[in-house]
TIMI-666531 format. One record per residue: x, y, z of N, C-alpha, C in turn; residue in one letter; residue number from 0. Coordinates in steps of 0.02 Angstrom, whole numbers, plus 50000, padded with zeros to 5 digits. Layout:
BEGIN
+-------+-------+-------+-------+-------+-------+-------+-------+-------+---------+-----+
|   n_X |   n_Y |   n_Z |  ca_X |  ca_Y |  ca_Z |   c_X |   c_Y |   c_Z | residuo | num |
+-------+-------+-------+-------+-------+-------+-------+-------+-------+---------+-----+
|     X |     Y |     Z |     X |     Y |     Z |     X |     Y |     Z |       A | NUM |
...
+-------+-------+-------+-------+-------+-------+-------+-------+-------+---------+-----+
This chain:
BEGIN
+-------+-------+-------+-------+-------+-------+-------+-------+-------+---------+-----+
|   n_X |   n_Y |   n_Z |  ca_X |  ca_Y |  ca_Z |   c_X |   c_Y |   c_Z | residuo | num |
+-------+-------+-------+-------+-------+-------+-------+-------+-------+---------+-----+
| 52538 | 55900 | 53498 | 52486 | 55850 | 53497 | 52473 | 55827 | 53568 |       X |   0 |
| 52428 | 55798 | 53589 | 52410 | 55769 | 53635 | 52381 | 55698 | 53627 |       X |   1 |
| 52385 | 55640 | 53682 | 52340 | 55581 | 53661 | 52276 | 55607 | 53707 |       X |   2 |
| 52218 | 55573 | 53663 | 52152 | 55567 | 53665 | 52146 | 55548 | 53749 |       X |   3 |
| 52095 | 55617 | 53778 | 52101 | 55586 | 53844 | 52047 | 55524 | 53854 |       X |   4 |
| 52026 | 55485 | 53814 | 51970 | 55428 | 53836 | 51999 | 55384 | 53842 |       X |   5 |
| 52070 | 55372 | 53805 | 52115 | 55313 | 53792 | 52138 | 55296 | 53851 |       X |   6 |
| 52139 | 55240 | 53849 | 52183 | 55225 | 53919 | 52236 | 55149 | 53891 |       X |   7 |
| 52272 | 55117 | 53938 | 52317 | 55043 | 53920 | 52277 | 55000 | 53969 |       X |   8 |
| 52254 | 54957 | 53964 | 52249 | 54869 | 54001 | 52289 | 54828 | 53987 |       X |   9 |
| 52278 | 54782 | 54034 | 52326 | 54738 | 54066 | 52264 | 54670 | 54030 |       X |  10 |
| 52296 | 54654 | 53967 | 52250 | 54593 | 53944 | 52290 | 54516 | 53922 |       X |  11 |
| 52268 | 54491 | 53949 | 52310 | 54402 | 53945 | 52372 | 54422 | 53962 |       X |  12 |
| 52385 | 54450 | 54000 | 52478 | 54469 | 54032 | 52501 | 54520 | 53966 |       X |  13 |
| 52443 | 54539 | 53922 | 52503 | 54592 | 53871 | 52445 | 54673 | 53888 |       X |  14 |
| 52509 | 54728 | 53876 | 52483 | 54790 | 53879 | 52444 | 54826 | 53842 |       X |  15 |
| 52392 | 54822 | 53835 | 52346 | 54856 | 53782 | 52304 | 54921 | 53774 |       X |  16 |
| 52296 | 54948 | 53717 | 52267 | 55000 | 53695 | 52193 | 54978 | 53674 |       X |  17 |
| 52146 | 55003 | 53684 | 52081 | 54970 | 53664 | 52043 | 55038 | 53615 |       X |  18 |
| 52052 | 55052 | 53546 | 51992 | 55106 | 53517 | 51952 | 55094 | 53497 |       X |  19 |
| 51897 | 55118 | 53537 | 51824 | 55098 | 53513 | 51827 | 55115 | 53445 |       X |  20 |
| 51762 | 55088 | 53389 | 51745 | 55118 | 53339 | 51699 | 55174 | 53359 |       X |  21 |
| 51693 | 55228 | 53308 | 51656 | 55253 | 53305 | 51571 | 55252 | 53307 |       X |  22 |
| 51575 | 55182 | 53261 | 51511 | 55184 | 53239 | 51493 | 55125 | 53235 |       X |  23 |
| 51448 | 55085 | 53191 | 51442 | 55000 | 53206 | 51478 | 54979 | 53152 |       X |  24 |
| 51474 | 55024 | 53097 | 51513 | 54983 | 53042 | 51597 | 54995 | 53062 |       X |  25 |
| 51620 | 55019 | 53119 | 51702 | 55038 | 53101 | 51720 | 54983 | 53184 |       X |  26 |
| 51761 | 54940 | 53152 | 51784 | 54894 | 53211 | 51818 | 54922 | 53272 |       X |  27 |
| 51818 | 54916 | 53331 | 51865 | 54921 | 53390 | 51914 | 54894 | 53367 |       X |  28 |
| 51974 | 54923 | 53391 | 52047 | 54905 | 53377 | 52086 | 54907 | 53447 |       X |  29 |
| 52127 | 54859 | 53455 | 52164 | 54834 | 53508 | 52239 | 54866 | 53477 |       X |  30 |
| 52280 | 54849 | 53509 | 52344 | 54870 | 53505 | 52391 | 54874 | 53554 |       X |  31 |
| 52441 | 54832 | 53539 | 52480 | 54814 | 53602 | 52552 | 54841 | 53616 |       X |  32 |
| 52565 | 54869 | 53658 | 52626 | 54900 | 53706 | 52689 | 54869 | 53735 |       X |  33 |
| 52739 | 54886 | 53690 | 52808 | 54859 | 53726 | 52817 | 54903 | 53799 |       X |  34 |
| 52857 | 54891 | 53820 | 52895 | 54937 | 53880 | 52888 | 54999 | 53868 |       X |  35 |
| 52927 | 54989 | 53837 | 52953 | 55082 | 53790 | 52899 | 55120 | 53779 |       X |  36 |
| 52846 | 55098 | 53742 | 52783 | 55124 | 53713 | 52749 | 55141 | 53773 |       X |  37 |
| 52756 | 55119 | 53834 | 52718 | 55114 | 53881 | 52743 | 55169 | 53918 |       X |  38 |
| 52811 | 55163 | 53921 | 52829 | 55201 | 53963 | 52810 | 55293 | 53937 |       X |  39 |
| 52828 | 55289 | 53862 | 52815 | 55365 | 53840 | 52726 | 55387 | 53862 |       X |  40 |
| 52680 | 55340 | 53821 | 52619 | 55333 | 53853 | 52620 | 55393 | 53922 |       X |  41 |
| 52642 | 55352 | 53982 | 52624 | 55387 | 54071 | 52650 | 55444 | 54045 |       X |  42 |
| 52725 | 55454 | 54013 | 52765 | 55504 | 54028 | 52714 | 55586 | 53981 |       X |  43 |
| 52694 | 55546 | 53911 | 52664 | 55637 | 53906 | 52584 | 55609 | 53897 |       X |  44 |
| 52557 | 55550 | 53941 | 52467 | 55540 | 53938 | 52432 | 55631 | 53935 |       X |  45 |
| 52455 | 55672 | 53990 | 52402 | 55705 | 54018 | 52446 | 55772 | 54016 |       X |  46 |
| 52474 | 55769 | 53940 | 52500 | 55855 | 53930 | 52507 | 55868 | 53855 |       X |  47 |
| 52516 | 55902 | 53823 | 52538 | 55907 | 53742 | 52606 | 55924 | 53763 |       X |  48 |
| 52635 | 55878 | 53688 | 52697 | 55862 | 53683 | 52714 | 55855 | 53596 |       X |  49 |
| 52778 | 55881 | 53587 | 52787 | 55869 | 53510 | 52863 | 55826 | 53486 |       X |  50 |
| 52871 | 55804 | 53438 | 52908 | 55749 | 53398 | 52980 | 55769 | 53467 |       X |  51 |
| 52991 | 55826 | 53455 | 53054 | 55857 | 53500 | 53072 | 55832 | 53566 |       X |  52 |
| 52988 | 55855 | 53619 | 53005 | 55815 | 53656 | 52995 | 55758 | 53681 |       X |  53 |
| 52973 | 55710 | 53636 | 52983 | 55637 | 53640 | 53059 | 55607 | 53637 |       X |  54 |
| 53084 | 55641 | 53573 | 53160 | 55638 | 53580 | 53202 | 55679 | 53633 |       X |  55 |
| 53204 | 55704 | 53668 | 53240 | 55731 | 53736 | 53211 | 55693 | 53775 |       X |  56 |
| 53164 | 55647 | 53789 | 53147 | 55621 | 53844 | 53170 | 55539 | 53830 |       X |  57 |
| 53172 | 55527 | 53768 | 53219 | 55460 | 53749 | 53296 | 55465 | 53766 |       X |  58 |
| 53329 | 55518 | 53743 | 53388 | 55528 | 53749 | 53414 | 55523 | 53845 |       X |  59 |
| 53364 | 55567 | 53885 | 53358 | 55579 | 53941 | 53389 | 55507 | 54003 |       X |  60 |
| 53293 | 55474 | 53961 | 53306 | 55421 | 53982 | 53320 | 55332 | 53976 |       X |  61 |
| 53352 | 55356 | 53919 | 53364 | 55291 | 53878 | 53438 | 55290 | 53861 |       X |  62 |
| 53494 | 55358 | 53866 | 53539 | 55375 | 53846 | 53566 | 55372 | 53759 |       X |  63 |
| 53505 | 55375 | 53741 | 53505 | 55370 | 53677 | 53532 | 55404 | 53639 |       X |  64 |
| 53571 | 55412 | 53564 | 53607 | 55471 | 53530 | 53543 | 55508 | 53491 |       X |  65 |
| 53568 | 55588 | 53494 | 53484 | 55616 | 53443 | 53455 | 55591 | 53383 |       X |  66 |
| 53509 | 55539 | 53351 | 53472 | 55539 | 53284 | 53424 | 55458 | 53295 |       X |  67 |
| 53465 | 55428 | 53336 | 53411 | 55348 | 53351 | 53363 | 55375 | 53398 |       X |  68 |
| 53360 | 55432 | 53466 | 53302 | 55471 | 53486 | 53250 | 55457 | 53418 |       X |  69 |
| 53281 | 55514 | 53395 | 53237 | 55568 | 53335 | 53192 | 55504 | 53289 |       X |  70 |
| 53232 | 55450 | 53263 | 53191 | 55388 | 53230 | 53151 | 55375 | 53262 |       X |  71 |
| 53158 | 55332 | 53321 | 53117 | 55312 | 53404 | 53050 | 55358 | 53376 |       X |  72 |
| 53071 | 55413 | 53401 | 53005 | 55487 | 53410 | 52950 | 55471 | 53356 |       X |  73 |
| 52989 | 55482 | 53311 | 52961 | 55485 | 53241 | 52918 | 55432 | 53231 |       X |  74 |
| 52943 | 55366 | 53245 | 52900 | 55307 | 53232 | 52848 | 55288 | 53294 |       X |  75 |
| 52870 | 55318 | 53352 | 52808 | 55317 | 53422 | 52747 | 55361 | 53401 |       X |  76 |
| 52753 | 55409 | 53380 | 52724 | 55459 | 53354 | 52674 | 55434 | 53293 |       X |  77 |
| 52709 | 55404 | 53237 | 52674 | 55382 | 53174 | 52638 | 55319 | 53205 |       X |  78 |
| 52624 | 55308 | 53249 | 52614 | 55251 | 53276 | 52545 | 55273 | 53323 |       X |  79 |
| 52544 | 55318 | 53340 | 52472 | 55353 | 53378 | 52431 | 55397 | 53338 |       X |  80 |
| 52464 | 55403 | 53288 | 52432 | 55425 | 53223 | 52416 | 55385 | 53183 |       X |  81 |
| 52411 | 55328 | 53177 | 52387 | 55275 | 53134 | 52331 | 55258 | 53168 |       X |  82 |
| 52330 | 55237 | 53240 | 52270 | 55213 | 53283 | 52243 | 55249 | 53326 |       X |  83 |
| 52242 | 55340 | 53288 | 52206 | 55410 | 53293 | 52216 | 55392 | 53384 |       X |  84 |
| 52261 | 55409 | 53415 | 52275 | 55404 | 53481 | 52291 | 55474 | 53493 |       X |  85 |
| 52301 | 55506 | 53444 | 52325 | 55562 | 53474 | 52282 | 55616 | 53427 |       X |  86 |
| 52277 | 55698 | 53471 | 52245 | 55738 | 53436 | 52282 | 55812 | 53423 |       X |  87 |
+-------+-------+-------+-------+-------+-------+-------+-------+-------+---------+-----+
């Protein structure tokens, strides 16, 4: 998968945000806001395809995390850019 290259994060009232336009007039813009963590994976695979795997080697990497709290982490960063179609 890859995230959507139009997407980008802002810096709104001091919190980190995701901004997706709607499509159309009837489908609302959606905001969505960024811990650390979220942020940090964000830079780390913005501008490459990347899959569940290596989100978890790059948690483990740099978080010293064990594979199976990685592998949750992944799983739910992931279901998480797939809910607010961030990723393609």
């Amino acid at each position: 998968m890859k995230i959507k290259d139009e997407l980008s994060i802002r810096n709104v009232a001091g919190e980190r945000v995701m901004i997706v336009p709607g499509h159309s007039r009837k489908e609302n813009t959606k905001a969505f806001i960024f811990n650390a963590t979220s942020e940090t994976l964000w830079n780390e695979f913005l501008s490459r395809t990347f899959s569940q795997e290596d989100v978890s080697r790059f948690l483990i990497r740099h978080y010293h995390l064990d594979s199976e709290t990685a592998e949750d982490y992944a799983s739910k960063w992931i279901n998480s850019l797939n809910e607010c179609e961030a990723v393609e």
